[in-house]
VEXGU-672954 format. One record per residue (C-alpha): residue in one letter; z, x, y. Coordinates in nm, 3 decimals. Layout:
residues N
+----+---------+---------+---------+
: aa :      zz :      xx :      yy :
+----+---------+---------+---------+
:  a :       Z :       X :       Y :
...
+----+---------+---------+---------+
This chain:
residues 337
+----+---------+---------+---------+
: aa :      zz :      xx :      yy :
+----+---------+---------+---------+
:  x :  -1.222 :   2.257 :   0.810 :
:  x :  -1.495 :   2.559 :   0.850 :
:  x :  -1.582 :   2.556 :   0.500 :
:  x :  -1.632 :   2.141 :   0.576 :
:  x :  -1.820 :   2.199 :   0.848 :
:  x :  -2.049 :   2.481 :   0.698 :
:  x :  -2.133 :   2.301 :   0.393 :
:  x :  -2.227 :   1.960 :   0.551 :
:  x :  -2.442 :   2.183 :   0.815 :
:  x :  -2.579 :   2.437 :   0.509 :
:  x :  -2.605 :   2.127 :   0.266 :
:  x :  -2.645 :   1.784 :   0.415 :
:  x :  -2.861 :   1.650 :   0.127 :
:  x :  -2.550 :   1.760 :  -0.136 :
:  x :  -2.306 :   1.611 :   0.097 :
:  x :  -2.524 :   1.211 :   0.155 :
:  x :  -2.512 :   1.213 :  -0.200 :
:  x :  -2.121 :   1.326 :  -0.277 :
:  x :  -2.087 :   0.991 :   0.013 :
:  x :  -2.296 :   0.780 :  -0.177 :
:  x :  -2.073 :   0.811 :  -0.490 :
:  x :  -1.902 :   0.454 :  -0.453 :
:  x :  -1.729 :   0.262 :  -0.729 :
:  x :  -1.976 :  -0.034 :  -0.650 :
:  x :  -2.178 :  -0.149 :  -0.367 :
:  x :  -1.963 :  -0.404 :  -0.272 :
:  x :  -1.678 :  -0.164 :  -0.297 :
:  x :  -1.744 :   0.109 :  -0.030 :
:  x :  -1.518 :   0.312 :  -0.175 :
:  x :  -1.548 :   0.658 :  -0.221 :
:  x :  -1.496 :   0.786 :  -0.548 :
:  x :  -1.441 :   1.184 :  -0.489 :
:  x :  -1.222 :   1.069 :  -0.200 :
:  x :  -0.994 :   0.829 :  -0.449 :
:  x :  -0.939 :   1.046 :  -0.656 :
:  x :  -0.839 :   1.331 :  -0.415 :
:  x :  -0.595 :   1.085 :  -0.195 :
:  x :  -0.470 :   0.980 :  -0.578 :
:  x :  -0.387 :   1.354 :  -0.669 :
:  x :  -0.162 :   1.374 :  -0.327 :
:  x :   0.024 :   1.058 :  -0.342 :
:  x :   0.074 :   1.025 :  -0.721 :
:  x :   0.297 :   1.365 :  -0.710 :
:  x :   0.509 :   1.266 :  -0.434 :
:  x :   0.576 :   0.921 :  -0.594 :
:  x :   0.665 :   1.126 :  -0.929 :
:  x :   0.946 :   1.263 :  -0.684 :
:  x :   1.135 :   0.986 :  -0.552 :
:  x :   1.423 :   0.781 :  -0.745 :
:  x :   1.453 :   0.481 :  -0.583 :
:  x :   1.795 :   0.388 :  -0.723 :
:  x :   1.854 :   0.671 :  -0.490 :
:  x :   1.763 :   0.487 :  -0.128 :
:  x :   2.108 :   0.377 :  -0.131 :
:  x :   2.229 :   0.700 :   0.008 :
:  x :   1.998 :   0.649 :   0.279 :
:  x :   2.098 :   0.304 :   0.389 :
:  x :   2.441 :   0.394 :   0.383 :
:  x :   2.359 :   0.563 :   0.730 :
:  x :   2.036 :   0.389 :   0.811 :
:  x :   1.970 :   0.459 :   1.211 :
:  x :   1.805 :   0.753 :   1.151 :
:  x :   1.541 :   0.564 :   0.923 :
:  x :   1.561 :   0.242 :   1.160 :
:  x :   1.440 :   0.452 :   1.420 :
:  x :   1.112 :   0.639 :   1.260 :
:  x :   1.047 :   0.270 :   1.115 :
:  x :   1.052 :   0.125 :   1.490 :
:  x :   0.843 :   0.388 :   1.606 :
:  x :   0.586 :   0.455 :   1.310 :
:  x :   0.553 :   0.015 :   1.297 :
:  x :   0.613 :  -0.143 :   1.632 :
:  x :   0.535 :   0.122 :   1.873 :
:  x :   0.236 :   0.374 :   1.712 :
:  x :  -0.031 :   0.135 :   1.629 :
:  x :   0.026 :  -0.071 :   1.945 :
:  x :   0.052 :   0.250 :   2.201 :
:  x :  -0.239 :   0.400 :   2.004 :
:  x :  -0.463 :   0.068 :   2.029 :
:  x :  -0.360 :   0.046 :   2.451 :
:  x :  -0.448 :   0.381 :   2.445 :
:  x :  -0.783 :   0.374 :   2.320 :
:  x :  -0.859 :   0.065 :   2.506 :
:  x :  -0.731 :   0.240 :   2.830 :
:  x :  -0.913 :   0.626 :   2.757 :
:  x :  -1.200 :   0.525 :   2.517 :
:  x :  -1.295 :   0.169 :   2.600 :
:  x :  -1.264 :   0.210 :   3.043 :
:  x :  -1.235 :   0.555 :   3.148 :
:  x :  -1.478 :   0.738 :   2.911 :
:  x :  -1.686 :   0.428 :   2.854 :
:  x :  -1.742 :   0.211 :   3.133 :
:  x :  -1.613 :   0.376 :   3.398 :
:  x :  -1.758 :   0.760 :   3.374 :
:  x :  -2.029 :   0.595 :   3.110 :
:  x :  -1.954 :   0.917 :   2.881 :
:  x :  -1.950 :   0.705 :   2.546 :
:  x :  -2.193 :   0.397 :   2.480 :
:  x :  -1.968 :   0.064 :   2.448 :
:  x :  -2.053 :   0.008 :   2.095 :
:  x :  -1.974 :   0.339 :   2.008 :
:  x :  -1.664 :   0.347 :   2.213 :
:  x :  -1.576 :   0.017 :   2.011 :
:  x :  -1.564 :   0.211 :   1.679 :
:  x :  -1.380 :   0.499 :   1.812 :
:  x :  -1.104 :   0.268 :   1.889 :
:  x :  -1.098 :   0.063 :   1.547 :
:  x :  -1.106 :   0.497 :   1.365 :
:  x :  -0.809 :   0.548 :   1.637 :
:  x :  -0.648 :   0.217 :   1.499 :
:  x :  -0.664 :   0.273 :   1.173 :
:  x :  -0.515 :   0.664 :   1.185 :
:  x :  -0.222 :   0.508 :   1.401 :
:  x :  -0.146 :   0.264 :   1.119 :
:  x :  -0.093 :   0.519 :   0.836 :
:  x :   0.183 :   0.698 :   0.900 :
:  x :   0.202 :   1.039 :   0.742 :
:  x :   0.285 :   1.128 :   0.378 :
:  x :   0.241 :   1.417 :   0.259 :
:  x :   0.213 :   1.677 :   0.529 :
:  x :   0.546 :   1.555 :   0.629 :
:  x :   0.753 :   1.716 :   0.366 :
:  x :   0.589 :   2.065 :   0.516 :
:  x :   0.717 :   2.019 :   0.865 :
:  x :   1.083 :   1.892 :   0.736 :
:  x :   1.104 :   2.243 :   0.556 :
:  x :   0.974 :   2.403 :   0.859 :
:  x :   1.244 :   2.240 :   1.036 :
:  x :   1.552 :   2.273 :   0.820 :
:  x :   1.547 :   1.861 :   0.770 :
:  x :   1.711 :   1.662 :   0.523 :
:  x :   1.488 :   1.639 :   0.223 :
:  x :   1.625 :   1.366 :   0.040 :
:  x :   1.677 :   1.167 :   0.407 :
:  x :   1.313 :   1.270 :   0.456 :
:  x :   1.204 :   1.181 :   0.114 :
:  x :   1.368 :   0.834 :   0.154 :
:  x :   1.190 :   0.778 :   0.454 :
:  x :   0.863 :   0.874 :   0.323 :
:  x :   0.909 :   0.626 :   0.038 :
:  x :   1.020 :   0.350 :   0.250 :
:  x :   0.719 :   0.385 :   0.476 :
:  x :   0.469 :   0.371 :   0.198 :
:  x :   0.619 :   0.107 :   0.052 :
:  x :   0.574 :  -0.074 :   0.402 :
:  x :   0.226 :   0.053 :   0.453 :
:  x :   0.099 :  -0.143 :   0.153 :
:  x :   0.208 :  -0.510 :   0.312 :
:  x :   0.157 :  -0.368 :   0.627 :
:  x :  -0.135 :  -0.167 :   0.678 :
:  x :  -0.416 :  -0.407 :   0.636 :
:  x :  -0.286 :  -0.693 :   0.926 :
:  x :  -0.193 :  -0.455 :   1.189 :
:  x :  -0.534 :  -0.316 :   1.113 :
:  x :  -0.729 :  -0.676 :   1.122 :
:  x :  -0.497 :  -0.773 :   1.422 :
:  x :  -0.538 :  -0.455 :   1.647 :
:  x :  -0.890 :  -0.375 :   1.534 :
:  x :  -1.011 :  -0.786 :   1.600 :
:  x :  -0.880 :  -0.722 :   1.967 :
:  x :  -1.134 :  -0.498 :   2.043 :
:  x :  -1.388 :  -0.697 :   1.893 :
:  x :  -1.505 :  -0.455 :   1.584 :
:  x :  -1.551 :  -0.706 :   1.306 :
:  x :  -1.357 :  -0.579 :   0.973 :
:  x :  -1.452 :  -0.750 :   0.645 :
:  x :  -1.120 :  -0.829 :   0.501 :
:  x :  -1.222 :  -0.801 :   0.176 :
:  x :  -1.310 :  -0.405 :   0.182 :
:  x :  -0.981 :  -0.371 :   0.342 :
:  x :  -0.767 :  -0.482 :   0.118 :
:  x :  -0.973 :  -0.323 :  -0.167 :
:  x :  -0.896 :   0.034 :   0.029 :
:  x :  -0.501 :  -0.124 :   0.035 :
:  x :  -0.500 :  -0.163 :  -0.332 :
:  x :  -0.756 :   0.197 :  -0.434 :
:  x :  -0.591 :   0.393 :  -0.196 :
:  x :  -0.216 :   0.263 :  -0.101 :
:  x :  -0.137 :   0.065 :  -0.426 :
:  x :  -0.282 :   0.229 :  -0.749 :
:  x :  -0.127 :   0.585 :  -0.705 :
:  x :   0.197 :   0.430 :  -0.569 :
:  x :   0.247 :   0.203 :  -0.882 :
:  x :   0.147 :   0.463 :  -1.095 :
:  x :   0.363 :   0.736 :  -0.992 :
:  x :   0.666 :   0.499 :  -1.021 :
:  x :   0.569 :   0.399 :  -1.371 :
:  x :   0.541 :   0.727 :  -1.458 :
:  x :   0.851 :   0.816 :  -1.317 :
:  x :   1.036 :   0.610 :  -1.516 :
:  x :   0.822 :   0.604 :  -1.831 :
:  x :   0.828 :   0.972 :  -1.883 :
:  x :   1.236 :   1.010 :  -1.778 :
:  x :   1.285 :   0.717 :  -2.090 :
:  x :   1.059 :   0.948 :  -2.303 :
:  x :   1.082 :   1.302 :  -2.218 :
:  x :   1.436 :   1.291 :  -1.985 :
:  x :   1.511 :   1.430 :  -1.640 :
:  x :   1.493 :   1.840 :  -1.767 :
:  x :   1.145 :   1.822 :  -1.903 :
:  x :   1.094 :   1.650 :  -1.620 :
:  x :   1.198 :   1.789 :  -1.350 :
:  x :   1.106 :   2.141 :  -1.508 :
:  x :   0.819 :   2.146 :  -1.632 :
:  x :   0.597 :   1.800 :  -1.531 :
:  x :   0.669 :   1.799 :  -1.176 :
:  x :   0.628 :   2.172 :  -1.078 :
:  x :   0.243 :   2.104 :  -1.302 :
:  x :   0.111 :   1.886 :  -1.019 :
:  x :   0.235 :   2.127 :  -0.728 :
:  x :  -0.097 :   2.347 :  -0.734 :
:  x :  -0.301 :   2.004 :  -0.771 :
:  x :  -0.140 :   1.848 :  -0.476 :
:  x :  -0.243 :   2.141 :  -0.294 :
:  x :  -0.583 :   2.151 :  -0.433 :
:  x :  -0.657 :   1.818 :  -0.357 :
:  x :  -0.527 :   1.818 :  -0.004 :
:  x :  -0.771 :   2.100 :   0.109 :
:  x :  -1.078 :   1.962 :  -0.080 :
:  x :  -0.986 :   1.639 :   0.116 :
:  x :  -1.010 :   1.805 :   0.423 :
:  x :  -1.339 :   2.024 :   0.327 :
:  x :  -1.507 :   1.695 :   0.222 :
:  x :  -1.453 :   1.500 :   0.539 :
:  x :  -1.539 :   1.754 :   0.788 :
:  x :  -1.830 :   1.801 :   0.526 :
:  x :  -1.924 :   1.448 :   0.616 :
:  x :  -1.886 :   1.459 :   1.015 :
:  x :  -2.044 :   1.818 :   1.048 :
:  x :  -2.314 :   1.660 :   1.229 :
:  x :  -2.128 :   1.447 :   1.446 :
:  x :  -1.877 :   1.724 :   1.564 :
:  x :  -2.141 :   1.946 :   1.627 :
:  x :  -2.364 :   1.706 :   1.827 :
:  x :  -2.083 :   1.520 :   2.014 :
:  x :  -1.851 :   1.763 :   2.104 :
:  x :  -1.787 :   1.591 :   2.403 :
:  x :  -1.693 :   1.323 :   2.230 :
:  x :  -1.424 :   1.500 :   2.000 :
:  x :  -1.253 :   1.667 :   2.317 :
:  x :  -1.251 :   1.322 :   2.489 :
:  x :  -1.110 :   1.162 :   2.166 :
:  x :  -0.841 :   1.449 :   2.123 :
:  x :  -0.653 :   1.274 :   2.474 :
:  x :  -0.513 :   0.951 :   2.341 :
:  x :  -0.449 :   1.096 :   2.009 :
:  x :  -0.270 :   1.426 :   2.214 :
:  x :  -0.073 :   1.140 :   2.460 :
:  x :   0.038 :   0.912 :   2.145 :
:  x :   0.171 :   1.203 :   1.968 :
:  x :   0.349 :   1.380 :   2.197 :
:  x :   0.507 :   1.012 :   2.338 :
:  x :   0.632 :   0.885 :   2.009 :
:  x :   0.776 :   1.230 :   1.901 :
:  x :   0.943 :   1.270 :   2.234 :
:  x :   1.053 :   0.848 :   2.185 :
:  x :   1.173 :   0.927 :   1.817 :
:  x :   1.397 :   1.244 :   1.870 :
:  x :   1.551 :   1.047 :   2.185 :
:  x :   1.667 :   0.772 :   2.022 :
:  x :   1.784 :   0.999 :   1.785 :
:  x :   2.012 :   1.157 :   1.981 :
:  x :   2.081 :   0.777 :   2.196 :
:  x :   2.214 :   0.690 :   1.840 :
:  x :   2.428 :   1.030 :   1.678 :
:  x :   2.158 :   1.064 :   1.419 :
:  x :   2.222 :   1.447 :   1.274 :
:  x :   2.013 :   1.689 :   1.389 :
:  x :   1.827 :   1.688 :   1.022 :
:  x :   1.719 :   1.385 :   1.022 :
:  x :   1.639 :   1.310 :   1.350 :
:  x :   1.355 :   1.630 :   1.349 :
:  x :   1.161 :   1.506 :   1.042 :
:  x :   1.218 :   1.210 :   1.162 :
:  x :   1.041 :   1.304 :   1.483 :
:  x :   0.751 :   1.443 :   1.327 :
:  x :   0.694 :   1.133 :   1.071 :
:  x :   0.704 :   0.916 :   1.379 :
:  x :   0.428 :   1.096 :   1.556 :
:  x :   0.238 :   1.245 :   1.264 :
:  x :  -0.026 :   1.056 :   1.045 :
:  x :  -0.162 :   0.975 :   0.704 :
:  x :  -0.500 :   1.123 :   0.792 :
:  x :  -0.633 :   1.161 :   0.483 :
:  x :  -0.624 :   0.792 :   0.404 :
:  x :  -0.741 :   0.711 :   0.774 :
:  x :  -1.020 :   0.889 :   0.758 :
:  x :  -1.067 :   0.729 :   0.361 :
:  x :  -1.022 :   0.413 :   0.494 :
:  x :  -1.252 :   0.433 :   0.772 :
:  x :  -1.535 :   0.586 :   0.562 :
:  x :  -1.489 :   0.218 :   0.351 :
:  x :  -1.506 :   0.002 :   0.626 :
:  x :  -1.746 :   0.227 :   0.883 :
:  x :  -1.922 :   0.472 :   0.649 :
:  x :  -1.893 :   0.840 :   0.604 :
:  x :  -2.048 :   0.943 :   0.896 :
:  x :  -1.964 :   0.642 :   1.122 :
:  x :  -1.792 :   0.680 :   1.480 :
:  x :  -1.474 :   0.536 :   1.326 :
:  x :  -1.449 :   0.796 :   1.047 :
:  x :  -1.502 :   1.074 :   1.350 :
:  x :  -1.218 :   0.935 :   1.563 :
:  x :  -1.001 :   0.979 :   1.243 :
:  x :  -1.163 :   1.320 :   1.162 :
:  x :  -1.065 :   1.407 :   1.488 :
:  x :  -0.653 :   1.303 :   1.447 :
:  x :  -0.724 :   1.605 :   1.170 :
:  x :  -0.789 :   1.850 :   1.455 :
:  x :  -0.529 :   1.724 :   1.673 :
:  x :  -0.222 :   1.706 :   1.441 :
:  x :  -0.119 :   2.050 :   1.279 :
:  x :  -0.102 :   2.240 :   1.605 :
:  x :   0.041 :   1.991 :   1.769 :
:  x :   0.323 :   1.917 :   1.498 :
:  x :   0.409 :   2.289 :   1.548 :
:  x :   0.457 :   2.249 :   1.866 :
:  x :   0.671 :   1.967 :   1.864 :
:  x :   0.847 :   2.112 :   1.568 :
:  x :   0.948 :   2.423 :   1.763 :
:  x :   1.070 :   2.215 :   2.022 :
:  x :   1.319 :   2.016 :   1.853 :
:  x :   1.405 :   2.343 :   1.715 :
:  x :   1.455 :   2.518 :   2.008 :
:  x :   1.680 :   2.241 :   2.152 :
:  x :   1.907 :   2.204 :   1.907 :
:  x :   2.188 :   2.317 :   2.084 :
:  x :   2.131 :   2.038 :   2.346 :
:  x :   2.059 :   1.751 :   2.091 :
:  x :   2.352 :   1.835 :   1.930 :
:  x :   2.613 :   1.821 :   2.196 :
:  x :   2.540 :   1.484 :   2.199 :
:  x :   2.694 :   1.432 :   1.874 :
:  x :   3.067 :   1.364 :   1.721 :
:  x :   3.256 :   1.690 :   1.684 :
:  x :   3.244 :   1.579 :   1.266 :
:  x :   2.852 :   1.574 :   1.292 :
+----+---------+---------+---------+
């Protein structure tokens, strides 16, 4: 983020151009971020045997719930949210943020609510003793989701607030972003285990991409606070004010996931990750998406930037609650659980 930040304030002419780099002009998308959101979701998609969902829908509350929260309540609570903070409070009310701009602050805060996280999750089920194949599953089934998914509640919530989205350049970010590395990591999946079988594999393909995932993930993350150096620096205001509905929505749908958890006997590993996937987000291809639709250094693509900021200290936090309360969520459960 500092290294972002310096380099779009140390280089801005470097970093126009790097956001100029689209695969067309009718496109909008970015090409550096593509391939960067490509190198993070093509690995995990290497990783996960479908065949091997059944396991997972054997016992399925646990994944009924972070589905619930991460479709029906996130993008809705996040969008009521905005409106409430953003829109009326901040906007006309205290008169802190111009309408139009409050307008694309809420369709950025939109669009980060509607991607729910990837591949940050896998970090905070370790850091929580989860279930990795149960958190795995329920990675899988969410992407799989996001690509029918995604786009409408976008165009739905978005429309509301009366920032016009051309549908097109939507559903071109659905298919660059959501679609291409997901088909291509399952093809290659099941191309290479035909070809080269599950040791090779396993052994020596998949632990290859582990330093690239990594890679990728922090140049992501230096290239979009690259692009919103100016903004963050010059609107502070505006980034504190935008941290409250993101710091509300997250701490209500984690608290909303782990209690239904519990409500329903879900195990205490799969009910934490589970947590943290309904409150965390995909912010990488929020803030992708929004530089498509908005532009790189657009309002939108700052109120995603922002969900950045918010989200690893406060996924800590909630992980070392659920953590520390594991004694109580568990006395909830069946003596066999």
């Amino acid at each position: 983020m500092l290294l972002g930040l310096t380099f779009g304030k140390l280089a801005p002419d470097a970093v126009r151009l790097i956001g100029e780099c689209d695969f067309g002009r009718a496109s909008h998308v970015n090409i550096p971020i593509a391939v960067l959101i490509w190198l993070m979701i093509y690995p995990m998609m290497l990783k996960i045997d479908f065949g091997g969902l059944k396991g997972v829908f054997a016992k399925p509350k646990g994944l009924l719930v972070t589905l619930f929260v991460n479709w029906l309540v996130k993008p809705f609570s996040m969008a009521l949210l905005g409106w409430i903070f953003i829109s009326t409070l901040f906007g006309r009310i205290f008169g802190w943020i111009p309408p139009e701009t409050a307008g694309n602050y809420v369709a950025g805060l939109i669009i980060l609510a509607a991607a729910p996280c990837t591949a940050m999750v896998f970090v905070w089920s370790y850091l929580t003793d989860g279930d990795g194949p149960y958190t795995l599953a329920q990675v899988a089934i969410n992407d799989l989701i996001m690509v029918f998914a995604f786009a409408p509640i976008v165009m739905l919530l978005v429309g509301v607030t009366g920032v016009h989205i051309p549908a097109q350049v939507l559903l071109t970010s659905v298919v660059v972003f959501i679609v291409i590395p997901l088909l291509g990591g399952w093809l290659s999946r099941v191309w290479l285990l035909r070809v080269k079988g599950a040791e090779w594999f396993d052994q020596r393909f998949l632990p290859a991409f582990r330093p690239v995932t990594i890679m990728a993930l922090l140049a992501t993350l230096t290239l979009i606070f690259a692009f919103q150096a100016d903004n963050i620096t010059s609107h502070w205001l505006h980034v504190v004010l935008l941290a409250v509905p993101i710091l509300l929505q997250v701490y209500f749908n984690s608290a909303l996931a782990y209690g239904l958890m519990r409500f329903f006997r879900v195990r205490h590993d799969v009910a934490t990750p589970g947590a943290l996937i309904g409150a965390s987000n995909f912010f990488e291809l929020a803030v992708a998406v929004a530089i498509t639709l908005f532009g790189p250094t657009s309002p939108a693509a700052l109120a995603a930037v922002v969900g950045v900021l918010v989200e690893v200290p406060v996924m800590l936090s909630v992980g070392t609650v659920c953590i520390r309360t594991r004694d109580w969520y568990q006395r909830a459960l069946p003596a066999q659980s």
